[in-house]
C-alpha positions in Angstrom: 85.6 43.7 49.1 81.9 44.7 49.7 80.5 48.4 49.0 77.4 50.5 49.4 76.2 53.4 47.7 74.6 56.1 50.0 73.6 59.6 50.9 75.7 61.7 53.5 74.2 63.8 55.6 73.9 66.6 53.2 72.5 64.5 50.6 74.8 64.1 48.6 75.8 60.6 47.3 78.8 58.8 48.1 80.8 54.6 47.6 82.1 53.4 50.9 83.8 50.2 51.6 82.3 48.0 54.5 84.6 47.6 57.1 84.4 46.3 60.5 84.5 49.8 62.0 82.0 50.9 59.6 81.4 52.6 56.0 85.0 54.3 55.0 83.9 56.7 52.1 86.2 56.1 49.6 87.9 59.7 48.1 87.0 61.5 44.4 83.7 59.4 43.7 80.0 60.0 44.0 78.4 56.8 42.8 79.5 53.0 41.8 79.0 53.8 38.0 81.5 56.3 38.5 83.8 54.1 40.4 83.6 50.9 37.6 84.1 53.6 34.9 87.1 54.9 36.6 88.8 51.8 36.8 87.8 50.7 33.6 89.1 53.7 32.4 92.6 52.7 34.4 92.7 49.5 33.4 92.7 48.9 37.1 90.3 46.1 38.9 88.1 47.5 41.2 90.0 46.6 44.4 93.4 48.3 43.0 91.6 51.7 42.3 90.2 51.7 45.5 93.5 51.3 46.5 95.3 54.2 44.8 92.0 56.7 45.8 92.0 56.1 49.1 89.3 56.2 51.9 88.4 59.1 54.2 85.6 59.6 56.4 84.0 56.9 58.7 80.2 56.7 58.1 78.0 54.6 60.9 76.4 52.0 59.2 72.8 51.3 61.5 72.7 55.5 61.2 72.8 55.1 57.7 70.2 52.1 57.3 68.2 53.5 60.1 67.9 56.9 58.6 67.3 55.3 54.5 70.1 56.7 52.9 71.6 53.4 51.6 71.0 53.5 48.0 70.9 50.4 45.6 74.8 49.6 45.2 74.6 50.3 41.3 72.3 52.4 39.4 72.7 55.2 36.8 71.8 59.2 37.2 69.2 58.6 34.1 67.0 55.7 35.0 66.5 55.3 31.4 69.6 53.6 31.2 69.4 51.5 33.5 68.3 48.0 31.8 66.9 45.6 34.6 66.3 42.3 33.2 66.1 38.2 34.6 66.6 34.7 33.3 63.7 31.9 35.0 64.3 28.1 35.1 68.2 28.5 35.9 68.3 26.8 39.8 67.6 23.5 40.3 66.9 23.7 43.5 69.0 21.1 45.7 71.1 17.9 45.2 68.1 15.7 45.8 66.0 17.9 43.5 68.8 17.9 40.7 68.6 13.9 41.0 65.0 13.8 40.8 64.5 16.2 37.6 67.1 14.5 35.9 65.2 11.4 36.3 61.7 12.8 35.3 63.2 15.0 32.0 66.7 13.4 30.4 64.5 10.3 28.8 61.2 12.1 28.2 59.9 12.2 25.0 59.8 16.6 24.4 56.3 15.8 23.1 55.1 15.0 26.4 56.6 18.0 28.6 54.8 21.4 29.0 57.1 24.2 27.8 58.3 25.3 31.0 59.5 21.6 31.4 60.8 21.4 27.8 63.3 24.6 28.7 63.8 23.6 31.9 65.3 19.9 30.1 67.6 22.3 27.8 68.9 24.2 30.3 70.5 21.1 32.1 70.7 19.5 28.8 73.1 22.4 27.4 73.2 25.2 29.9 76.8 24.5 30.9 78.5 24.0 27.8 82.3 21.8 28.3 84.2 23.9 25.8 83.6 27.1 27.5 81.3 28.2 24.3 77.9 29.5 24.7 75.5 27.3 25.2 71.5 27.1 25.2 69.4 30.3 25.7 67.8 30.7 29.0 64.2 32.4 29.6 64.8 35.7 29.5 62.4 38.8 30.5 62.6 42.4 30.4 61.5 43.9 34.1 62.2 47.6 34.0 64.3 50.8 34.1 66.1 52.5 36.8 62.9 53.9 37.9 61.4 50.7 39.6 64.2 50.0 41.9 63.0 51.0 45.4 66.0 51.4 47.7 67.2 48.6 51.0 65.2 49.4 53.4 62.2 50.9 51.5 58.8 49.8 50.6 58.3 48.1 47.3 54.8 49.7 45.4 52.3 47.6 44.8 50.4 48.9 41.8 46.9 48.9 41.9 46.3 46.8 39.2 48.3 43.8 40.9 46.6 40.4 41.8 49.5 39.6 44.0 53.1 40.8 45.1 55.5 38.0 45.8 59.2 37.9 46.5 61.8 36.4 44.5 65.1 36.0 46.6 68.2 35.5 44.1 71.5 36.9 42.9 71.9 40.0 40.8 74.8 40.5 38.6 75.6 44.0 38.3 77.4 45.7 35.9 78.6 48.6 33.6 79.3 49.0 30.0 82.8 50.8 29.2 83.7 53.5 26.7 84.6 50.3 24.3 81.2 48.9 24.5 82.3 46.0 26.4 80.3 44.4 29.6 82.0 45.2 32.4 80.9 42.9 35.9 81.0 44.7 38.6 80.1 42.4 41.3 76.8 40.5 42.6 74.6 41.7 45.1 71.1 40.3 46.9 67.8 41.1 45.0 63.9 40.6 45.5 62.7 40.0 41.8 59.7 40.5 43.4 56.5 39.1 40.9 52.8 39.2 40.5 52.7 35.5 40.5 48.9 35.1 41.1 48.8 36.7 37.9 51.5 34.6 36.0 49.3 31.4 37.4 46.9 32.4 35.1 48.7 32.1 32.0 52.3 32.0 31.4 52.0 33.9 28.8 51.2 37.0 31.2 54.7 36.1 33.1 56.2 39.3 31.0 53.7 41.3 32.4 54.2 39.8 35.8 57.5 40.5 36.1 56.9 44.5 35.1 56.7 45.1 39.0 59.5 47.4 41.1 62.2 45.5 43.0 65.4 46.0 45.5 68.8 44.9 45.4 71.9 44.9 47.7 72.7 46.6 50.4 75.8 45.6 49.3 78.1 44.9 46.1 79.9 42.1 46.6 82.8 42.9 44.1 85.0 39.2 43.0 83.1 36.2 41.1 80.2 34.4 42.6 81.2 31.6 44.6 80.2 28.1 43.4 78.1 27.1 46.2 76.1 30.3 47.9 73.7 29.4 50.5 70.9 32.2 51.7 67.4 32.6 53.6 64.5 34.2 52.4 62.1 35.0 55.3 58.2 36.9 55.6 57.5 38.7 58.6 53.9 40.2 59.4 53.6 42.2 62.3 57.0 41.5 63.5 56.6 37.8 63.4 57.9 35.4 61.1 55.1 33.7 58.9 57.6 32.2 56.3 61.2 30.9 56.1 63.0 28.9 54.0 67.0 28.2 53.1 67.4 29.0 48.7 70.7 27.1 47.2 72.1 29.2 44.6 76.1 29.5 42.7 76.5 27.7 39.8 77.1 24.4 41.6 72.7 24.8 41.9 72.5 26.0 38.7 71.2 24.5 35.0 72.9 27.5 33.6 76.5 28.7 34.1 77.1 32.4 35.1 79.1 33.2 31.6 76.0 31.2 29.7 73.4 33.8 30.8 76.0 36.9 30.8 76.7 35.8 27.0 72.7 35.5 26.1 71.8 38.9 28.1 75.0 40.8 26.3 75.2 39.3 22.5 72.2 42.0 21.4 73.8 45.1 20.5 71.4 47.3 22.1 72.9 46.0 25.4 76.1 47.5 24.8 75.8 51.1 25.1 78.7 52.9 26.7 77.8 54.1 30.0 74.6 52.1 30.6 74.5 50.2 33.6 72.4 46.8 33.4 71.4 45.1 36.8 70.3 40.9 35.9 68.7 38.9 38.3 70.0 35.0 37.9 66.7 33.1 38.4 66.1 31.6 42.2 65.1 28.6 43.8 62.5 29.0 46.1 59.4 31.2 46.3 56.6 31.5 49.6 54.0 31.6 46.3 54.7 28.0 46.1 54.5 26.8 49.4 50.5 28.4 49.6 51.5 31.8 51.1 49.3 34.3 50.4 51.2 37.7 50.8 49.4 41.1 52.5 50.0 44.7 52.2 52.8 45.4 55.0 54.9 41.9 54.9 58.1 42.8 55.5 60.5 40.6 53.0 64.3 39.9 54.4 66.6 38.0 52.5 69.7 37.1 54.0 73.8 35.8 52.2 76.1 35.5 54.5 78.5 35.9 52.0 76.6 39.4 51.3 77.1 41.3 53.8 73.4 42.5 55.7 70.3 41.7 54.7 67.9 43.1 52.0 65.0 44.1 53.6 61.5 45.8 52.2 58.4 46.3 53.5 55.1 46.2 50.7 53.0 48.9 50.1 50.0 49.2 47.9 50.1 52.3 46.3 46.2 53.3 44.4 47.3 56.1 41.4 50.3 54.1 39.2 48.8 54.7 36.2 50.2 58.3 35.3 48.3 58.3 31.7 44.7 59.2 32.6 43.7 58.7 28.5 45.4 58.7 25.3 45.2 61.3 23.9 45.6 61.7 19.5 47.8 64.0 17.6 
């Protein structure tokens, strides 16, 4: 099952269920929080409470991405609790790629590897532990609140202050925590981590300010585990034409990290488990145009396409000059 959250034509919000006829509004709910909460709440899966609400109205999909009222599939009504967060050096890449690394890190002495080389070791090393315990710690950065997530379809700001604005195509787990104060996964969607990686060249030390940047996910909520082996296309148009394009491996079976390995490390800090919060994680990705020599301009256009995943994400860039809302401090 795949949803989307979106506005009807009155503005208010609405879950519907993609179908081959279209977007069937499911009954009784206004948002995806709402939905996860109610089956929580059942003790239902997802699926099976769809099941017993129902669905009414037929919504056209193109109408509703053409007209920009397909919402991120997950978010919460107070963006302050909405945690956004990521994990880096989690893909390997490829098959060939895994090969190679494995030859350059497992005998290296850790004296002689730079840090991102020394995690990146661990991470194969102990990312996928056999008996189903945790296992090593992943990089881990904080990226926002509700408030940065710029809808499908819509531009992502560029702030000012911003040496660069590159796209990140991976998968984002989504999910909601219950009344117990237990993690609930929702499903995975398609996200742009997009990064200020001009400025994270300069010192990875400024990656957690690189990453503080806004970002898109979905359209759609892929509700059901990840499957091992996910296969997508991240793509840059400019002026209509396509100036980048490259295939990015993800699914554990491209990972140094299992899914559960990064879920435990994101949701053993109790601050993570507030009832009601909803907490949207982008899994690290593979591939980047930054690396390749792109140099990205205001207007690309950024698509990244899962099969699996229903449509495409798509956002435009847009460099927005007054970010900074605090003209001074002022004292007390």
């Amino acid at each position: 099952m795949r949803l989307i959250q979106f506005e009807t034509t009155n503005g208010k919000r609405a879950v519907g269920v993609v179908s081959p006829d279209g977007i069937a509004q499911i009954n009784d709910v206004a948002s995806t929080r709402d939905l996860a909460l109610d089956a929580i709440r059942h003790k239902q899966k997802i699926v099976d409470r769809v099941a017993v609400l129902g669905t009414g109205e037929i919504h056209d999909y193109d109408a509703l991405i053409e007209a920009g009222r397909v919402l991120a599939p997950l978010d919460h009504p107070d963006t302050a609790h909405c945690i956004i967060a990521g994990t880096g050096l989690t893909h390997i890449g490829s098959a060939a790629s895994r090969s190679k690394m494995h030859e350059s890190t497992a005998d290296a002495d850790e004296a002689e590897l730079n840090d991102t080389m020394k995690m990146f070791k661990w991470g194969v090393e102990g990312g996928k532990p056999d008996n189903g315990g945790p296992g090593v710690q992943p990089e881990w950065f904080y990226k926002g609140d509700g408030s940065i997530i710029a809808r499908p379809g819509a531009d992502l700001p560029v702030p000012s202050f911003a040496d660069d604005e590159g796209e990140e195509p991976e998968v984002v787990g989504l999910y909601v925590i219950g009344d117990d104060a237990v993690p609930y996964r929702v499903g995975f969607a398609i996200g742009n981590e997009a990064t200020d990686h001009v400025m994270e060249k300069k010192n990875y030390l400024y990656l957690a300010h690189s990453k503080l940047r806004c970002c898109s996910y979905g359209p759609e909520l892929r509700v059901g585990d990840l499957p091992s082996n996910v296969e997508g296309t991240a793509r840059i148009r400019r002026d209509g034409e396509v100036i980048w394009e490259k295939p990015f491996p993800t699914g554990e079976d491209n990972m140094s990290h299992s899914i559960a390995n990064l879920e435990y490390h994101h949701f053993k800090y109790n601050q993570f488990l507030n009832p009601g919060d909803v907490h949207v994680q982008f899994l690290g990705t593979s591939v980047a145009s930054f690396a390749d020599g792109v140099v990205t301009k205001d207007g690309d256009v950024f698509e990244i396409d899962i099969p699996e995943f229903g449509r495409p994400l798509i956002n435009g860039t847009r460099r927005v000059e007054e970010t900074v809302k605090m003209a001074s401090i002022k004292a007390l």
